[in-house]
N, C-alpha and C positions, 0 to 999 in steps of 0.2 A: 479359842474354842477348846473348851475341856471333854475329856473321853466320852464323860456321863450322858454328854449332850447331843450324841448317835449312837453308843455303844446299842446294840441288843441286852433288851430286857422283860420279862425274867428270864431266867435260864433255866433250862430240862438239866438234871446230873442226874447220874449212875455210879452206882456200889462195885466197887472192884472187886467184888465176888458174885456179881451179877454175870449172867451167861452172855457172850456175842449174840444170840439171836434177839434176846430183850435189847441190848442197845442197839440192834441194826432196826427191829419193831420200834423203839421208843423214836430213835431218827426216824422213820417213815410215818408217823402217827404224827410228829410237829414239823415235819418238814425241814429237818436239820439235820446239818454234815456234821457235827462234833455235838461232844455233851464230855460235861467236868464229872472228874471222878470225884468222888467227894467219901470221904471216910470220916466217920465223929465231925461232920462240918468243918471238914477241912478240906483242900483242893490236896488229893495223892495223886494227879493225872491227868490227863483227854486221851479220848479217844475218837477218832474221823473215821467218817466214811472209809476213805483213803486206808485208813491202817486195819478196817476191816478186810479190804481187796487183799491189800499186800500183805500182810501179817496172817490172814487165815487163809485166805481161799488159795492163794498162789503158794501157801504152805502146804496146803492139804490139810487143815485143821477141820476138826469137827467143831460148826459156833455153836451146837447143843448142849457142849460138856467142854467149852474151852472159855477158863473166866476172863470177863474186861481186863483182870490186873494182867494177864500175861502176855496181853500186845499193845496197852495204853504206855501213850508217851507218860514218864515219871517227870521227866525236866520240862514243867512249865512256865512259861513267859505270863507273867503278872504286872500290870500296875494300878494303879488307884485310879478311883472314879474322878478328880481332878487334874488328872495328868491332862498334861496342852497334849495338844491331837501332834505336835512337832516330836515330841520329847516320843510320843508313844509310836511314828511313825518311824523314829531311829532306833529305839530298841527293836520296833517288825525286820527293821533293815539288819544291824547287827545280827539278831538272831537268826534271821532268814525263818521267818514264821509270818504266817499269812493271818493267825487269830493272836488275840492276847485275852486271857483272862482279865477281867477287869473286877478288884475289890476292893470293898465299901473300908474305913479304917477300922470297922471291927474283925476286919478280915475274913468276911463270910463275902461270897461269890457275889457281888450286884448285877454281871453282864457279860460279853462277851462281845468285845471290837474286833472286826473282821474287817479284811479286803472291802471286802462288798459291804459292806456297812458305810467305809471312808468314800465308796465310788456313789453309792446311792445319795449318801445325807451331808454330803458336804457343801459347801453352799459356795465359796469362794472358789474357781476354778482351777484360776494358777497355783493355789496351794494343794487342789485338790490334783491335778497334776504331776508335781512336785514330789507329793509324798506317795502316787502311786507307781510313779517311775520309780522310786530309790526302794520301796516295797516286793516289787515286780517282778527285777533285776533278776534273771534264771541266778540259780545257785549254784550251778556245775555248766561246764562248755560240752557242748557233746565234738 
């Protein structure tokens, strides 16, 4: 099974000089945790829900006047809309990242494969399984 064939599509992005409150409204408008930063059609970043909490509020930022670029992850995890769902669910694992950017080979964004993407549209079990156990895996022991 290749990415293409559960990843989420289309995907919302935002301008990393767009303000946190436009990307926390654009998440609430589609119902979505992350959105790609995208600069001249290019992927410069994501930004989640999650690095909204932790990066502003629990900063004491203002999201009025504090742009996406200054709390969006820069180092994205990418593979291509053909990647086997194996290959894409060991780089989730190496990286310890629950989405992957997914692009088309002209390199403009096609998707976004997530956790929940693998748990909802997988069809085989034990693979589905498999790759959400090694996905999963806490990142830190407390």
């Amino acid at each position: 099974m290749e990415v293409k064939e559960i990843m989420s599509s289309p995907v919302e992005a935002i301008s990393p000089d767009a303000m946190i409150t436009e990307a926390a409204d654009k998440m609430k408008e589609f119902d979505i945790g992350v959105l790609p930063v995208m600069k001249q059609d290019k992927i410069a970043g994501m930004i989640t829900d999650r690095d909204i909490v932790v990066r502003i509020i629990a900063e004491r930022l203002n999201p009025q006047n504090t742009p996406v670029s200054r709390v969006m992850t820069s180092d994205v995890v990418c593979c291509y809309e053909d990647t086997g769902m194996e290959e894409a669910a060991r780089m989730m694992e190496e990286k310890k990242v629950h989405r992957l950017v997914v692009l088309g080979h002209n390199q403009t964004v096609a998707g976004i494969l997530s956790v929940g993407d693998i748990a909802r549209k997988m069809k085989d079990e034990h693979i589905l399984y498999e790759i959400l156990e090694r996905v999963c895996e806490p990142a830190r022991t407390y």
